[in-house]
C-alpha positions as MATLAB code, in Angstrom:
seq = 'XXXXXXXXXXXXXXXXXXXXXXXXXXXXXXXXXXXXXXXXXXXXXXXXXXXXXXXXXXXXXXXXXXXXXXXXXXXXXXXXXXXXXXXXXXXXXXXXXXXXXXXXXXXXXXXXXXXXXXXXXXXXXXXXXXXXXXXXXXXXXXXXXXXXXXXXXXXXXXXXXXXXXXXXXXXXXXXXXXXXXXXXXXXXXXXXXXXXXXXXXXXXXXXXXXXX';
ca = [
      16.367   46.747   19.999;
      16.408   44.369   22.532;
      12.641   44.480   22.766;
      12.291   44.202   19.510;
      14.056   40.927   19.130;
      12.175   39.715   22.065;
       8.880   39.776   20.563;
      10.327   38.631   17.469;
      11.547   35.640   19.699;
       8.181   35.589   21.056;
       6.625   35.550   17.370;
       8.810   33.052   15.987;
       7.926   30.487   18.768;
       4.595   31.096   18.823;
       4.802   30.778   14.670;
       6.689   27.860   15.175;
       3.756   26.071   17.897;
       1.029   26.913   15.006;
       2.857   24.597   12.503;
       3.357   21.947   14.617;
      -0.108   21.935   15.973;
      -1.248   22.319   12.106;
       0.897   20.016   11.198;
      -0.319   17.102   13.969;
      -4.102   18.173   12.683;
      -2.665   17.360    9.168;
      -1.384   14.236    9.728;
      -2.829   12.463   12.267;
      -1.614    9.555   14.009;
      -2.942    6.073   12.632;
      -2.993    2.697   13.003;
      -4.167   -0.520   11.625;
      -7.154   -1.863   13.670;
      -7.679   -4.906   11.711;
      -6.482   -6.598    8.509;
      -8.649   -9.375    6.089;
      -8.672   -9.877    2.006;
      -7.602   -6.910    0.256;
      -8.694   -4.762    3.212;
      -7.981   -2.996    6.101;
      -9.406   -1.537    9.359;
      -7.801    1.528   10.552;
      -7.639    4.210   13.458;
      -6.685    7.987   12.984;
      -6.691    9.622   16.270;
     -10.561    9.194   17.344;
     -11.696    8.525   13.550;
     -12.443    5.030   11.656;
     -11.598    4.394    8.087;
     -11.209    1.320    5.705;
      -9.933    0.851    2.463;
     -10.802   -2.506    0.503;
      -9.181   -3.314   -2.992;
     -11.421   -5.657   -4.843;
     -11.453   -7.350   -8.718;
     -15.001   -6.348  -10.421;
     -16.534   -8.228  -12.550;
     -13.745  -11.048  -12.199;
     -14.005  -15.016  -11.054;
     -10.959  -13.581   -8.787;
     -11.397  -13.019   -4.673;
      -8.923  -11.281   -2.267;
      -7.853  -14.163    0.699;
      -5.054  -12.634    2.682;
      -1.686  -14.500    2.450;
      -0.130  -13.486    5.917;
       0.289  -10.288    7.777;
       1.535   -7.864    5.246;
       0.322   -9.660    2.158;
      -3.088  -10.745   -0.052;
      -3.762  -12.292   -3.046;
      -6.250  -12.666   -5.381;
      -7.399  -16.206   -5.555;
      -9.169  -17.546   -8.457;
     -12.281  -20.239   -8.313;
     -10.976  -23.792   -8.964;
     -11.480  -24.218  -12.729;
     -11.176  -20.816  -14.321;
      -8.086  -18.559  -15.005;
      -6.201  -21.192  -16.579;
      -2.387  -19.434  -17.881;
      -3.333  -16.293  -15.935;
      -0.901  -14.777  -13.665;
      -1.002  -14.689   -9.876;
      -1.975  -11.176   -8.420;
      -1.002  -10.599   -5.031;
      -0.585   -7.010   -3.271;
      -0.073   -5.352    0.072;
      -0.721   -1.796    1.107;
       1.608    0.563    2.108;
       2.189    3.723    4.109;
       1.598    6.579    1.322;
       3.646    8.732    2.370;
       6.773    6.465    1.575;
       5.711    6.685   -2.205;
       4.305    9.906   -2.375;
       7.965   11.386   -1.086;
      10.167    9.190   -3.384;
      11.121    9.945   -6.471;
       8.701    7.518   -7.765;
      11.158    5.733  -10.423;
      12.199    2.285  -10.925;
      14.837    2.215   -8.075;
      11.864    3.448   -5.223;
       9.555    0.429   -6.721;
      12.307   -2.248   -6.570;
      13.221   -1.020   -2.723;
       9.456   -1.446   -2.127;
       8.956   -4.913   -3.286;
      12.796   -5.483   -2.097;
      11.347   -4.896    1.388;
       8.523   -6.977    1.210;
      10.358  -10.109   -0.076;
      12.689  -10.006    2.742;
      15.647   -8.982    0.663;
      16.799   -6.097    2.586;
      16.579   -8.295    5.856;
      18.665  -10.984    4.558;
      21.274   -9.085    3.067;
      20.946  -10.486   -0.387;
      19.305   -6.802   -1.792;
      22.505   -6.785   -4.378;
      22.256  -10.391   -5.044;
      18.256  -10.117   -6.243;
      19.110   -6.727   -7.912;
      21.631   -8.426  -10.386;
      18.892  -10.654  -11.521;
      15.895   -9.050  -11.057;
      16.318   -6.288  -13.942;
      13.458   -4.116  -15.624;
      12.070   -5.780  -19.123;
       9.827   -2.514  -19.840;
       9.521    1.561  -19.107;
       8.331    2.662  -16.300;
       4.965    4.145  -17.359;
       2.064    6.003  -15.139;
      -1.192    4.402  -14.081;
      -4.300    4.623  -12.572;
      -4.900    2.137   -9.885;
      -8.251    1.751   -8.360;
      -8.584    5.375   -8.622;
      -4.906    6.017   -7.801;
      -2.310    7.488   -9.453;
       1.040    5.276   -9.952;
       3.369    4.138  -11.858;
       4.096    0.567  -13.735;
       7.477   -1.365  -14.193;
       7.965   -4.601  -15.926;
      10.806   -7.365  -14.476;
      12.457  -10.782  -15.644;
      13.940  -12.641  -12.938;
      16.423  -15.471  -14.453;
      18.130  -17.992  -12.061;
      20.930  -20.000  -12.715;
      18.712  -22.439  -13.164;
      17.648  -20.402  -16.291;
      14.128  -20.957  -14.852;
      12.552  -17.520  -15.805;
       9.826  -15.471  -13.798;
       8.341  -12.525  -15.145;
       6.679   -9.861  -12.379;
       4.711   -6.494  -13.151;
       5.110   -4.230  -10.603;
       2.279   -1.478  -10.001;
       2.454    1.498   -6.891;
      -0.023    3.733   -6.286;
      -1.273    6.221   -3.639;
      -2.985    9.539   -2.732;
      -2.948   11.287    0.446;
      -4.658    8.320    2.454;
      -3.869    5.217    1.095;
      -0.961    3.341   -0.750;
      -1.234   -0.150   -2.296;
       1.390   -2.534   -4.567;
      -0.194   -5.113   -6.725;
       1.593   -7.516   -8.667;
       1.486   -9.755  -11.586;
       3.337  -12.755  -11.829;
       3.630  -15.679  -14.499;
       6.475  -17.786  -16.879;
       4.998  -15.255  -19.818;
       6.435  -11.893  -19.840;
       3.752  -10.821  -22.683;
       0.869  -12.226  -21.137;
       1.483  -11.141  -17.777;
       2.131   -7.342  -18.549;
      -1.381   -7.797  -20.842;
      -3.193   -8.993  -18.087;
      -1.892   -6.137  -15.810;
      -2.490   -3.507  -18.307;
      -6.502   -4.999  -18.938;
      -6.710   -5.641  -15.339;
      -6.530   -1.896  -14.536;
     -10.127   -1.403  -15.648;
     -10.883   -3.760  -12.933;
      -9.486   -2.913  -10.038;
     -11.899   -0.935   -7.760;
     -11.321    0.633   -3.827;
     -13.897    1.354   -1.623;
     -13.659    3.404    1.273;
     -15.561    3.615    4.405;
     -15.320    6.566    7.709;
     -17.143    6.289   10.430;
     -19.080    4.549   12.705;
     -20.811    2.751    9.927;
     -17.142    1.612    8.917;
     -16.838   -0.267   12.609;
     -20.276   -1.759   12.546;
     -19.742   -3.521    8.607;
     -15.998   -4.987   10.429;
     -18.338   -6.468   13.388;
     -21.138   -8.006   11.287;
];
């Protein structure tokens, strides 16, 4: 008996070393090489890839904001009463193991804006309420899913923001809509889907396009 349970011991560890190497080959360990537009550079062990978000067909191009965050900025002169449409990509994991409802998309954007760093989380939550179901979505290829908010100060100065996540087993991304117009800003979201487009590059030939 005591045998036996050794080599079950034996089995068990070695069963257990498999997974965790499988598990490391699985998910490798990656980081973000460099950063411009709607784009990013990034490392995965000894492997390059990129991922770059871009408006087709649209007068609209991606100029990053700051670190985290881009935007898609419009040629002087054209989308007059359009809403802005900013973004920033994020780890897909975090979305792809949430429950994916309303509550994981406002922590998202809650953590972007700084709200969960200042404390004031409860503060925005009380006035930053859903105006629309939360409906799926195809983003850039992506599957997601789509909530509408009104934001109303005291000031009674109103600010309507679409929310959209998506991700697959590589990439994540949040774009938003923002405008005074609740209608016209979730229109625009909704016929800017068809738009939306995200190329992806591996490889050497993914450095050597980041050096040109």
């Amino acid at each position: 008996m005591r045998a036996q349970a050794a080599a079950l011991g034996v089995l068990l560890f070695i069963s257990g070393l498999t997974f965790a190497h499988a598990e490391r080959v699985a998910k490798p360990r990656c980081k973000i090489v460099r950063m411009a537009g709607a784009a990013f550079l990034q490392q995965c062990d000894d492997q390059l890839r990129s991922f770059a978000l871009s408006m087709s067909g649209t007068e609209r191009t991606a100029v990053r904001e700051h670190t985290n965050k881009f935007r898609f900025s419009c040629r002087p002169g054209f989308c007059q009463g359009e809403p802005d449409i900013s973004g920033w990509f994020i780890d897909p994991a975090v979305w792809r193991q949430s429950k994916q409802d309303e509550s994981s998309i406002f922590d998202i954007f809650a953590l972007q804006a700084g709200w969960k760093q200042l404390g004031s989380e409860q503060h925005f939550r009380s006035i930053f309420r859903p105006s629309c179901e939360l409906s799926r979505v195809t983003l850039a290829g992506l599957p997601g899913q789509m909530i509408c908010y009104e934001m109303k100060s005291e000031a009674a100065v109103g600010l309507s923001t679409v929310i959209l996540v998506a991700a697959d087993a590589e990439v994540g991304l949040v774009v938003t809509f923002q405008g005074p117009d609740s209608k016209n800003v979730l229109d625009q979201a909704v016929s800017a889907l068809r738009v939306f487009s995200l190329e992806r590059g591996h490889g050497d030939a993914t450095l050597e396009r980041w050096l040109q």
